[in-house]
BATORLO-117803 format. One record per residue (C-alpha): x, y, z; residue number from 1. Coordinates in Angstrom, 3 decimals. Layout:
residues N
<atom xx="X" yy="Y" zz="Z" num="NUM"/>
...
END
This chain:
residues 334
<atom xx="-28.869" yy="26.111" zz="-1.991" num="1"/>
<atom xx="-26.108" yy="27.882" zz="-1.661" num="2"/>
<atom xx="-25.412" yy="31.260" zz="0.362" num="3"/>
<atom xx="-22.758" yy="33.606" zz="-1.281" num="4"/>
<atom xx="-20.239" yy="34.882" zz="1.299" num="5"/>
<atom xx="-16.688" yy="36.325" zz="1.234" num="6"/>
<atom xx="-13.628" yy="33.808" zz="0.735" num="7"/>
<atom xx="-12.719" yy="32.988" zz="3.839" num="8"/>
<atom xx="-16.065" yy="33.242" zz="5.764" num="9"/>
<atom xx="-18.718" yy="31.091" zz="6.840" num="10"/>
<atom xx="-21.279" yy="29.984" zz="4.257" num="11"/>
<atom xx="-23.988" yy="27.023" zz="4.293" num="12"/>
<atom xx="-25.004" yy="24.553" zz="1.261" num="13"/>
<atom xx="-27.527" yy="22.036" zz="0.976" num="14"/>
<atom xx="-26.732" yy="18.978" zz="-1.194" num="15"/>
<atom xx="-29.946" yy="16.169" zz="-1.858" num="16"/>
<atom xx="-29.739" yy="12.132" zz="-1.812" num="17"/>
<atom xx="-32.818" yy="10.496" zz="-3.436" num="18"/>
<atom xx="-31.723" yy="7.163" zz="-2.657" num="19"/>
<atom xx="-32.811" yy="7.068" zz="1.333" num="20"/>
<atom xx="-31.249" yy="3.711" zz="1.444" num="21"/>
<atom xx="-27.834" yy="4.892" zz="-0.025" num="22"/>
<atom xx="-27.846" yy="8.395" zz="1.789" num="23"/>
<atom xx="-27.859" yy="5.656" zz="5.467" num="24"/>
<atom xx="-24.619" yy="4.121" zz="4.225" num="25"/>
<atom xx="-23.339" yy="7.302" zz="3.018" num="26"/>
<atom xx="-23.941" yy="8.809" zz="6.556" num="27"/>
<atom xx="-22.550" yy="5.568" zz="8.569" num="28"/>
<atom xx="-23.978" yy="3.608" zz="11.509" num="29"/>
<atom xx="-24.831" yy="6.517" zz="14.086" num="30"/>
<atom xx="-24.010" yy="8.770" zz="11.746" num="31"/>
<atom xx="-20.318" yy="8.071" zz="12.206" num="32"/>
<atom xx="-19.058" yy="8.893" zz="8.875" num="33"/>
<atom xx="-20.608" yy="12.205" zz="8.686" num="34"/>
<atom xx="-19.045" yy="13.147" zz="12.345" num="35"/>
<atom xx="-15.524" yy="11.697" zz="10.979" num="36"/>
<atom xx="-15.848" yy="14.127" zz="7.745" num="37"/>
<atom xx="-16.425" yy="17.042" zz="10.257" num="38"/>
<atom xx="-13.583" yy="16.027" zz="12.533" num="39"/>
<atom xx="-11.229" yy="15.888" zz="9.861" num="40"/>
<atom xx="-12.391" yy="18.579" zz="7.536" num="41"/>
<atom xx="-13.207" yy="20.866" zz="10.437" num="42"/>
<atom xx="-16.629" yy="21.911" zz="8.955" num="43"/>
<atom xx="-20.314" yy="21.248" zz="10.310" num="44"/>
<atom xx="-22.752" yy="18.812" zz="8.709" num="45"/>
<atom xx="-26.279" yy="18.418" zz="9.242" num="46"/>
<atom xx="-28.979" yy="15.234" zz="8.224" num="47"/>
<atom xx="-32.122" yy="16.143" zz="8.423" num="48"/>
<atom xx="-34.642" yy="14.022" zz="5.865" num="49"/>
<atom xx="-32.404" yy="13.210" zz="2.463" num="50"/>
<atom xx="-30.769" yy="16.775" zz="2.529" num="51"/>
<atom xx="-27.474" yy="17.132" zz="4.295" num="52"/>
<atom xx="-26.476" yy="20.677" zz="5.013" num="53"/>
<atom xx="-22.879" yy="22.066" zz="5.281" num="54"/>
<atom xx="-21.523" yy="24.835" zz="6.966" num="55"/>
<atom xx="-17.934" yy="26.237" zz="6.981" num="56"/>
<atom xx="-15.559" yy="28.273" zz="4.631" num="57"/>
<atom xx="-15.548" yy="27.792" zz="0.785" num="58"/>
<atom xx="-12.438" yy="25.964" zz="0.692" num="59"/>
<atom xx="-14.400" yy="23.076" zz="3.175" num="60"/>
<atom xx="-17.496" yy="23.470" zz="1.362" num="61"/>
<atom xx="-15.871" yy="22.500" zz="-1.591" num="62"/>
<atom xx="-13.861" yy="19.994" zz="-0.887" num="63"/>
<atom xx="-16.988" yy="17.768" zz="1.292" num="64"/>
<atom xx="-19.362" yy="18.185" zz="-1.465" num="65"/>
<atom xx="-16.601" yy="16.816" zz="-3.460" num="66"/>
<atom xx="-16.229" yy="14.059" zz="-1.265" num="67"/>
<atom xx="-19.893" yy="13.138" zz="-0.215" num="68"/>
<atom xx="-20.571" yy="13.018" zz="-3.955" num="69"/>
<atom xx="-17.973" yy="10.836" zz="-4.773" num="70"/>
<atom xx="-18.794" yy="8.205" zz="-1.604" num="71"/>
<atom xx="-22.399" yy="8.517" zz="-2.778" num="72"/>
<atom xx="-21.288" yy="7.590" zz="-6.668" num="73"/>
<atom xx="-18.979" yy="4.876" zz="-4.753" num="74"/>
<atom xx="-22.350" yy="3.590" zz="-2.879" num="75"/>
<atom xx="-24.323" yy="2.944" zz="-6.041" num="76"/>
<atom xx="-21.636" yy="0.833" zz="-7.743" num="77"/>
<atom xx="-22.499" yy="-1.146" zz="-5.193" num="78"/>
<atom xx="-19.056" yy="-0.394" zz="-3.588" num="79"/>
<atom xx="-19.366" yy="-1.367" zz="0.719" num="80"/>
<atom xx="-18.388" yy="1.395" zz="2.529" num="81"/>
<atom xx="-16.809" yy="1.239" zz="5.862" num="82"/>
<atom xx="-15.343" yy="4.332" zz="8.182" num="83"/>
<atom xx="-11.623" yy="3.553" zz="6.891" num="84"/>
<atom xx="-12.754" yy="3.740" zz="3.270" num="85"/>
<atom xx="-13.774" yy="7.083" zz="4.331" num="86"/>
<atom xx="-10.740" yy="8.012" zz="6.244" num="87"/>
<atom xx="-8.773" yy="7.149" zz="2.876" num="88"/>
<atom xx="-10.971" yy="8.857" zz="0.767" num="89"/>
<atom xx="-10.331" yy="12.300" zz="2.866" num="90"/>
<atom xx="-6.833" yy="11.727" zz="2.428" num="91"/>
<atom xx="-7.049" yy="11.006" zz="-1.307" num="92"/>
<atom xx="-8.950" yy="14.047" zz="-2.058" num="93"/>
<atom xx="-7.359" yy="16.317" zz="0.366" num="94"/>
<atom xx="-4.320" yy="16.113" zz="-1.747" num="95"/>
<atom xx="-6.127" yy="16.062" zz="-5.386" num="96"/>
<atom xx="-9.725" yy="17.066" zz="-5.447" num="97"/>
<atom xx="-9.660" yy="15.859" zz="-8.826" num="98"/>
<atom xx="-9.291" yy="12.158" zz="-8.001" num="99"/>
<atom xx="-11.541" yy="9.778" zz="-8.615" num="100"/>
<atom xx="-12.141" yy="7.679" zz="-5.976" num="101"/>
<atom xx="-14.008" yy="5.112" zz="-8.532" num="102"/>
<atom xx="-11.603" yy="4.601" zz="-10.068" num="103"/>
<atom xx="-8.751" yy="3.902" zz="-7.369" num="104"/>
<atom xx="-11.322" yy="1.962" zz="-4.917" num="105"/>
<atom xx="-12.968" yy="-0.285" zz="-7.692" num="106"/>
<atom xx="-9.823" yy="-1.253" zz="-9.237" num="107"/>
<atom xx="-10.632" yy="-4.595" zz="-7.593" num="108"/>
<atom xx="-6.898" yy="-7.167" zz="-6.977" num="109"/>
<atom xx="-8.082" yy="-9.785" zz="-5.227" num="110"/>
<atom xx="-10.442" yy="-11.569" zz="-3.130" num="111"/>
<atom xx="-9.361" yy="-12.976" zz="-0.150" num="112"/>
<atom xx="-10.404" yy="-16.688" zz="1.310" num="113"/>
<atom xx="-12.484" yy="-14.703" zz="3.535" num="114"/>
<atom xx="-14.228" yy="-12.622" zz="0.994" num="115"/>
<atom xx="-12.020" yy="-9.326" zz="1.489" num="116"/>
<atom xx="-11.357" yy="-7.207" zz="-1.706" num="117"/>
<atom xx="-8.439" yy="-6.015" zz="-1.775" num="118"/>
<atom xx="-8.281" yy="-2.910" zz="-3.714" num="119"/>
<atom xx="-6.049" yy="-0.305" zz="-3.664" num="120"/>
<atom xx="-6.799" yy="2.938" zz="-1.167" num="121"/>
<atom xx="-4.585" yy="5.708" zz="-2.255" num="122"/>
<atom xx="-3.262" yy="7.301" zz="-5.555" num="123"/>
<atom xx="0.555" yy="5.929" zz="-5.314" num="124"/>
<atom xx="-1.084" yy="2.889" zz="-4.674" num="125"/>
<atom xx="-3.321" yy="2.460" zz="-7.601" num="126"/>
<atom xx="-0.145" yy="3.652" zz="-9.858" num="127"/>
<atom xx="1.548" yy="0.929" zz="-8.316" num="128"/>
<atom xx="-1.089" yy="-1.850" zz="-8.961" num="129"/>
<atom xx="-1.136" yy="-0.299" zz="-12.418" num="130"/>
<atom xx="2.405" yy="-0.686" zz="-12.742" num="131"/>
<atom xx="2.722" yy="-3.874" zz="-11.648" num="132"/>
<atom xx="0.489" yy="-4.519" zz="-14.461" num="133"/>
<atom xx="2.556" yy="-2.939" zz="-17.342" num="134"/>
<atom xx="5.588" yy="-3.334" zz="-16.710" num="135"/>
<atom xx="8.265" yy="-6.482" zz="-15.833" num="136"/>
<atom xx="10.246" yy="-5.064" zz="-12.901" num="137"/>
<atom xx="8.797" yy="-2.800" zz="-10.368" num="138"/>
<atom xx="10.363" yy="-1.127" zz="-7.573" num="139"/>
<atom xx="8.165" yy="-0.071" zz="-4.436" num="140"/>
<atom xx="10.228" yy="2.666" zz="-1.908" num="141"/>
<atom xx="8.981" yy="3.628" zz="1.060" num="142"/>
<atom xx="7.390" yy="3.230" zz="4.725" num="143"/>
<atom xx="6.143" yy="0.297" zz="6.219" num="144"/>
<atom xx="1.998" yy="0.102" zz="6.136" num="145"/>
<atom xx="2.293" yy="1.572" zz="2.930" num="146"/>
<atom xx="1.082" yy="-1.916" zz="1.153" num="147"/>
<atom xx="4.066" yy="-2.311" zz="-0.880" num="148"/>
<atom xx="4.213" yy="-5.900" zz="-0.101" num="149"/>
<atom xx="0.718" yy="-6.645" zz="0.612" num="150"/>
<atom xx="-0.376" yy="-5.485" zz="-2.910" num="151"/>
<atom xx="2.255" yy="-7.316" zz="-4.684" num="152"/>
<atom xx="1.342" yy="-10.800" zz="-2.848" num="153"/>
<atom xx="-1.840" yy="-9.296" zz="-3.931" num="154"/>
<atom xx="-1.431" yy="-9.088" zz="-7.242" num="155"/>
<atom xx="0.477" yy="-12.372" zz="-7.281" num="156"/>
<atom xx="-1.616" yy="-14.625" zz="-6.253" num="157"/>
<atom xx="-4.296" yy="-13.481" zz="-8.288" num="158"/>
<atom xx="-1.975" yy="-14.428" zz="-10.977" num="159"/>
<atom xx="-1.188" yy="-18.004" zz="-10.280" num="160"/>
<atom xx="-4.524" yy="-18.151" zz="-9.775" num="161"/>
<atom xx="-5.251" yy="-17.216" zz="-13.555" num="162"/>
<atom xx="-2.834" yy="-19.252" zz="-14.733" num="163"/>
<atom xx="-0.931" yy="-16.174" zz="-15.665" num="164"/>
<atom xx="2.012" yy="-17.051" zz="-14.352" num="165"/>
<atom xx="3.227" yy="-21.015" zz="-12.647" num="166"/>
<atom xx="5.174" yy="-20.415" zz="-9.730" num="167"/>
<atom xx="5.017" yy="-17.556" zz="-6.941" num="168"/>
<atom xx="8.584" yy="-16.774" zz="-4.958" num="169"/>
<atom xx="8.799" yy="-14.885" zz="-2.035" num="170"/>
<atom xx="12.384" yy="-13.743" zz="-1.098" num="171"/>
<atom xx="13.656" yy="-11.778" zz="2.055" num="172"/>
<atom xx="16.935" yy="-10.715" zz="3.388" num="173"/>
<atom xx="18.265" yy="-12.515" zz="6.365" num="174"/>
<atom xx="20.104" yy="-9.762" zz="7.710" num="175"/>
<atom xx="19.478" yy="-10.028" zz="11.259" num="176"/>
<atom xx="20.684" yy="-13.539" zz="10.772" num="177"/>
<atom xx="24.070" yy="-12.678" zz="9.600" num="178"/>
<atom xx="27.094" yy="-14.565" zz="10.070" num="179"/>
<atom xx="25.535" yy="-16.104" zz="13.813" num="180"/>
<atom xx="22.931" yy="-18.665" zz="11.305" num="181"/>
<atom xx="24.996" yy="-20.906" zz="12.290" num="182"/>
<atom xx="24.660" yy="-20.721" zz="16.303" num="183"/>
<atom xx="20.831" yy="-20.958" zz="15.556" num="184"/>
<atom xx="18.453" yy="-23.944" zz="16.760" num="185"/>
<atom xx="17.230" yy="-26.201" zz="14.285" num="186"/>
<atom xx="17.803" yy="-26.939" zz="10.576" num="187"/>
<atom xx="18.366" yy="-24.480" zz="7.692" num="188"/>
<atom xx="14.575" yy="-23.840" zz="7.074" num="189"/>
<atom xx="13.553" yy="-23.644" zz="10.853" num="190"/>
<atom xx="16.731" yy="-21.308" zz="11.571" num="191"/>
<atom xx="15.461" yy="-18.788" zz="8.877" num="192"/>
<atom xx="11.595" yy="-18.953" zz="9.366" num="193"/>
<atom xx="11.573" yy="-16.028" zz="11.560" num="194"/>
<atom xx="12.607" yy="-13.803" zz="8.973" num="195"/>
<atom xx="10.092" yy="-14.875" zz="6.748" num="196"/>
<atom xx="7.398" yy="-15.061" zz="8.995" num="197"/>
<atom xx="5.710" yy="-11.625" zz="7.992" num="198"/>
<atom xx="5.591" yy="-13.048" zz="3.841" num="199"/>
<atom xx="4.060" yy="-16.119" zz="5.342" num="200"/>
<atom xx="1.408" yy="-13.548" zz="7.640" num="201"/>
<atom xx="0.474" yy="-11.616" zz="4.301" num="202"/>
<atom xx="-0.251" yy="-15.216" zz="2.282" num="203"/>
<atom xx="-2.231" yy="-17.173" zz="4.700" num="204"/>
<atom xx="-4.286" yy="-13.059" zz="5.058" num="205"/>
<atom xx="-5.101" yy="-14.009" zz="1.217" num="206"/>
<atom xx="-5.551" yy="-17.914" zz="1.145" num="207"/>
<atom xx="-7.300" yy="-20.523" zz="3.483" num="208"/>
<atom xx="-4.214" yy="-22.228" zz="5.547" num="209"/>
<atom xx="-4.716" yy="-25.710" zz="3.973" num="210"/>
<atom xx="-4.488" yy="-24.169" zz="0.030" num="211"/>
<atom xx="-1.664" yy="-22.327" zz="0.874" num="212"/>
<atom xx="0.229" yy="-25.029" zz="2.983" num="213"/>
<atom xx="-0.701" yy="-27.299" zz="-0.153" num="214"/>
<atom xx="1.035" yy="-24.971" zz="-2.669" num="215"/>
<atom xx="3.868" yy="-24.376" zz="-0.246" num="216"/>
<atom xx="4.463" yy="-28.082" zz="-0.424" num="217"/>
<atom xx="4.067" yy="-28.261" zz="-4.092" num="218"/>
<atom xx="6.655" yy="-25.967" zz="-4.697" num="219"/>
<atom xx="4.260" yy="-23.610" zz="-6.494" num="220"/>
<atom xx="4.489" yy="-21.202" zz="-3.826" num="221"/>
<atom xx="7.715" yy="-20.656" zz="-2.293" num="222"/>
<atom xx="9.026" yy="-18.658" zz="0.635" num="223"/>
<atom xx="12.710" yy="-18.727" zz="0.883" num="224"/>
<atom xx="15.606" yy="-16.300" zz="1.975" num="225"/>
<atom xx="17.301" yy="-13.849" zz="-0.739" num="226"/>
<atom xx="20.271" yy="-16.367" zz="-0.569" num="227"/>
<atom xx="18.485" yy="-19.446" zz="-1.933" num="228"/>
<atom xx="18.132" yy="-16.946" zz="-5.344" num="229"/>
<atom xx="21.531" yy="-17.643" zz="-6.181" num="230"/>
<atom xx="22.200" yy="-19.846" zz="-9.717" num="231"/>
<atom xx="18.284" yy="-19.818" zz="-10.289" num="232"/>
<atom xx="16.607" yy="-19.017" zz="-13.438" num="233"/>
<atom xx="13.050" yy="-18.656" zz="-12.915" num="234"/>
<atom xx="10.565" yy="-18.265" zz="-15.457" num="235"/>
<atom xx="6.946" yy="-18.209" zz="-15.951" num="236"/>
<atom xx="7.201" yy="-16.420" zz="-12.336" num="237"/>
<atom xx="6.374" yy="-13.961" zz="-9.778" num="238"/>
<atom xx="8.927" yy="-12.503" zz="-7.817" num="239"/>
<atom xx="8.643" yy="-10.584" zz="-4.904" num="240"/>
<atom xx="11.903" yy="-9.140" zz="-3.044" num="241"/>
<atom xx="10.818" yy="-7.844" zz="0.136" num="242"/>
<atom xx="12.851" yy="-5.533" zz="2.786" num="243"/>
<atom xx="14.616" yy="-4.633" zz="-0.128" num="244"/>
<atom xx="16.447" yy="-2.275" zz="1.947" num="245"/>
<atom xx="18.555" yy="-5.315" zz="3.376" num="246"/>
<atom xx="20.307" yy="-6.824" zz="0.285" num="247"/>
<atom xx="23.750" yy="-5.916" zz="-0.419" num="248"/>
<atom xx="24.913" yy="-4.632" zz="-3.919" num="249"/>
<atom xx="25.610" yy="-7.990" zz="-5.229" num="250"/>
<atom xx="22.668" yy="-9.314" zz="-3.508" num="251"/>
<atom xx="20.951" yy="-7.105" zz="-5.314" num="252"/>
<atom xx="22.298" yy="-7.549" zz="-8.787" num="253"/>
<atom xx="22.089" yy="-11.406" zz="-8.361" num="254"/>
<atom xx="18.350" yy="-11.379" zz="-7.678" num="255"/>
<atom xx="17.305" yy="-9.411" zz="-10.895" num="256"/>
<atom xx="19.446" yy="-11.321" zz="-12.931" num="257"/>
<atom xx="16.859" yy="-14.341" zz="-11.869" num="258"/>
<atom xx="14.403" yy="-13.030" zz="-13.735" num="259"/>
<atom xx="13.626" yy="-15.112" zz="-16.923" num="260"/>
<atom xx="11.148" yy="-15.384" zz="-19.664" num="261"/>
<atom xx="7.069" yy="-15.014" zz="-18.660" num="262"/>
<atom xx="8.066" yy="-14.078" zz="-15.243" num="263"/>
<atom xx="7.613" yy="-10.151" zz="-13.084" num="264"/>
<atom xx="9.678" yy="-9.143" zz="-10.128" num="265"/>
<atom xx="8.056" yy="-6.610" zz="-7.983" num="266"/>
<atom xx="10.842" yy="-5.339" zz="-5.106" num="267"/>
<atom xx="9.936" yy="-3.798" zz="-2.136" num="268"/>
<atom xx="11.831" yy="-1.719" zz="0.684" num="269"/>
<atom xx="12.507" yy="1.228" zz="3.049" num="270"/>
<atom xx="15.187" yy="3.305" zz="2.143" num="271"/>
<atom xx="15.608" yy="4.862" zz="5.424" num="272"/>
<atom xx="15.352" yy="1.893" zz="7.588" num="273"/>
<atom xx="18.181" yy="-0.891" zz="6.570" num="274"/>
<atom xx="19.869" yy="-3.020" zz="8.854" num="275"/>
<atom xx="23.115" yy="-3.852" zz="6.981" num="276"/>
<atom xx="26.138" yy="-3.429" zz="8.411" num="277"/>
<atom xx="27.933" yy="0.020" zz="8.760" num="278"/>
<atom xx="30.285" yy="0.257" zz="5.170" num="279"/>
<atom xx="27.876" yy="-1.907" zz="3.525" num="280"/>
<atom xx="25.778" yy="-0.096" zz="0.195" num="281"/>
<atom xx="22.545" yy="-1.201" zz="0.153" num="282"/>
<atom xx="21.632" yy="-2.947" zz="-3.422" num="283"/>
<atom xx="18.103" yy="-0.668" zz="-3.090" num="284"/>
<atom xx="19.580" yy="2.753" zz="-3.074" num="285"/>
<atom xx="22.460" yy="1.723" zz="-5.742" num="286"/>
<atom xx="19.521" yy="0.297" zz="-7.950" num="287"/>
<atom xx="17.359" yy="3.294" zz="-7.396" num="288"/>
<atom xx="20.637" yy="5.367" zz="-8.649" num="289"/>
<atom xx="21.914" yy="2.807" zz="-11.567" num="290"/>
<atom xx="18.450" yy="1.712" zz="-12.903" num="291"/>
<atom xx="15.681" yy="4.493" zz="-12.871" num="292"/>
<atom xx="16.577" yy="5.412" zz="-16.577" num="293"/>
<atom xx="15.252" yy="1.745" zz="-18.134" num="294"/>
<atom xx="12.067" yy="2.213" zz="-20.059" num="295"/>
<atom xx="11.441" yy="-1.513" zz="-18.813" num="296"/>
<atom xx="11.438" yy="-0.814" zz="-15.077" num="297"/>
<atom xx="9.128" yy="1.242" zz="-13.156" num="298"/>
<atom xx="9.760" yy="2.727" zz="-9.992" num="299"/>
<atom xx="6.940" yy="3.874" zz="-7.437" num="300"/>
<atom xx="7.252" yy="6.021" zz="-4.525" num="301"/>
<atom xx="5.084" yy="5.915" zz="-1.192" num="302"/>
<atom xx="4.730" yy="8.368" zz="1.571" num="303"/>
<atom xx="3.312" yy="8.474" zz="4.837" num="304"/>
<atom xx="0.225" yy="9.860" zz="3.378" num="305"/>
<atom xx="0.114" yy="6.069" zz="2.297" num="306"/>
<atom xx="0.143" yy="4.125" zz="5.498" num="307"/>
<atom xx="-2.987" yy="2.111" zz="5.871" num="308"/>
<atom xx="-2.606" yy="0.644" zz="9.334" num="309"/>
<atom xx="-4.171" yy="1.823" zz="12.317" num="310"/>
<atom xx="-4.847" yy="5.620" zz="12.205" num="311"/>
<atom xx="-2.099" yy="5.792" zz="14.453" num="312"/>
<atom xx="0.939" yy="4.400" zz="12.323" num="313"/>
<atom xx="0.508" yy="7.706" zz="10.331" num="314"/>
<atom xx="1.093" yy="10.031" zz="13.799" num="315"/>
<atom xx="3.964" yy="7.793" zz="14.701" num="316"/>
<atom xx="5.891" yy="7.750" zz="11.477" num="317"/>
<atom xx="5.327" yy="11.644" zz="11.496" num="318"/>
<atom xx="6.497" yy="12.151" zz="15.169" num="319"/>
<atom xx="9.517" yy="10.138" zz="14.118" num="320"/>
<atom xx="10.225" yy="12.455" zz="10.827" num="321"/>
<atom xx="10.432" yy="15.659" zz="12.896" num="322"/>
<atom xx="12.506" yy="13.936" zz="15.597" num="323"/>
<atom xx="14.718" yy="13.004" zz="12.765" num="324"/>
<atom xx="14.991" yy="16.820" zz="10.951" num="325"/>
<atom xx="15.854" yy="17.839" zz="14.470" num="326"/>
<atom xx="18.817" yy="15.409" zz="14.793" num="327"/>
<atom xx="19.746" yy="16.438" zz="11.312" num="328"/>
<atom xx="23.207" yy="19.044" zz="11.701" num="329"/>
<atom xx="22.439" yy="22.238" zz="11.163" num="330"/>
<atom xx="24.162" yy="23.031" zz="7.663" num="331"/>
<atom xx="26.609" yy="25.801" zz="7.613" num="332"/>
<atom xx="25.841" yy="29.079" zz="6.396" num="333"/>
<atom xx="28.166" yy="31.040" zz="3.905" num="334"/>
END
């Protein structure tokens, strides 16, 4: 029931769960989910049998029925809910209150080793995973904890493990390694596994350590720096180029000319975060500017509205935006 009021002003609706089973998961352990949805939507919610009552301005009323609906729809797909599928599913609908969160949290990638779905959790995301479906070469700009590389491994692996494809690469820019490699420890591989240790993280988050050591071996998987690319043809393939941000023009240029028959490349990167040296143009940008007119390639844009780390990734990449706008020179006016 539903009391008419003024825009603007307090009003109260009632909205009913049969399922008394569903309507627990809905509400969260302690009612935690409910007390997040008030937190964060700055309205007041109230359980009492299988009626939840809300109370706050149209605009809020609207927008958690919306949402409670949805997770309730979510909960009888048999989809698990936990508090950060909640948190995304604010976001998500805070910014399009006619998204369906079916569809973007049941689009099912993977399953780990240990039984994790991996699905995507926000709209750029779930155009991305859809892109990475239809098309060959795929460009994903922008933060870190976005899941720009995360979802392609994603999407990789399940791959290879269809038989969809033969071989999985993983490439990275050594850029921190520069011209001192040499004055490094070790032998080639051991001198450059630092840089590669966050591709290596992501894998061995999707497979068991023994399967993925086994295909590492094999040559099936293969983690190697951006320079190893060079006078390769690979086919039957998936590519991922990750810290994009890093390769040089010809780097750049060299790596997508890889690409051969069967095979997708999926490259990954930070436009506002690359290491190269100053007078260097990084091969990212200049493809972003040279390329984004091919029907064949797709490219798909994250924002901080994206991250999915810890809650507080997305206050620290924000604190760092407006420190940046306020180092940016005041433009003169005419």
């Amino acid at each position: 029931m539903e009391k008419k009021a003024e825009s603007g002003s307090i009003i109260r609706k009632t909205i009913t769960f049969p399922d008394p089973d569903l309507l627990r998961a809905l509400c969260g352990q302690g009612n935690a989910h409910l007390h997040m949805i008030e937190k964060r939507l700055g309205l007041s919610l109230y359980l009492r049998g299988n009626v939840i009552t809300l109370e706050g301005r149209d605009w809020e009323i609207e927008l958690c029925e919306t949402l409670l609906n949805q997770l309730y729809d979510l909960l009888k797909a048999k989809f698990p809910l936990f508090p950060n599928d909640v948190d995304y599913a604010i976001r998500i609908l805070s910014h399009d209150k006619s998204a369906r969160l079916k569809k973007i949290f049941r689009d099912e990638v993977f399953i780990s080793s240990k039984k994790k779905i991996i699905t995507p959790k926000t709209i750029n995301q779930k155009e991305y995973i859809d892109a990475i479906r239809k098309f060959d070469i795929v460009f994903g700009i922008g933060p870190a904890g976005t899941g720009k590389t995360y979802l392609a491994m994603a999407m990789a692996i399940a791959s290879l493990l269809k038989k969809d494809i033969n071989r999985v690469v993983l490439a990275r820019p050594a850029v921190e390694a520069g011209e001192h490699l040499g004055f490094l420890p070790g032998d080639l591989y051991e001198k450059v596994n630092p840089y590669l240790r966050p591709l290596y993280d992501a894998l061995h988050d999707m497979m068991d350590f023994d399967s993925a050591s086994r295909l590492i071996q094999q040559g099936v998987i293969e983690v190697a720096p951006l320079a190893f690319m060079r006078g390769r043809t690979l086919n039957d393939s998936f590519v991922i180029l990750d810290e994009a941000q890093n390769a040089t023009s010809e780097q750049m240029k060299m790596f997508l000319t890889r690409l051969g028959f069967s095979s997708k490349a999926v490259i990954t990167g930070d436009i506002t975060q690359t290491d190269l040296p100053e007078g260097k143009i990084s091969g990212l940008i200049e493809a972003r500017e040279i390329l984004s007119h091919i029907n064949g390639i797709r490219f798909v844009y994250f924002s901080k509205e994206d991250v999915i780390r810890h809650p507080l990734v997305q206050e620290i990449i924000e604190a760092y935006d407006k420190l940046e706008q306020k180092r940016q020179p005041e433009k003169p006016r005419y």
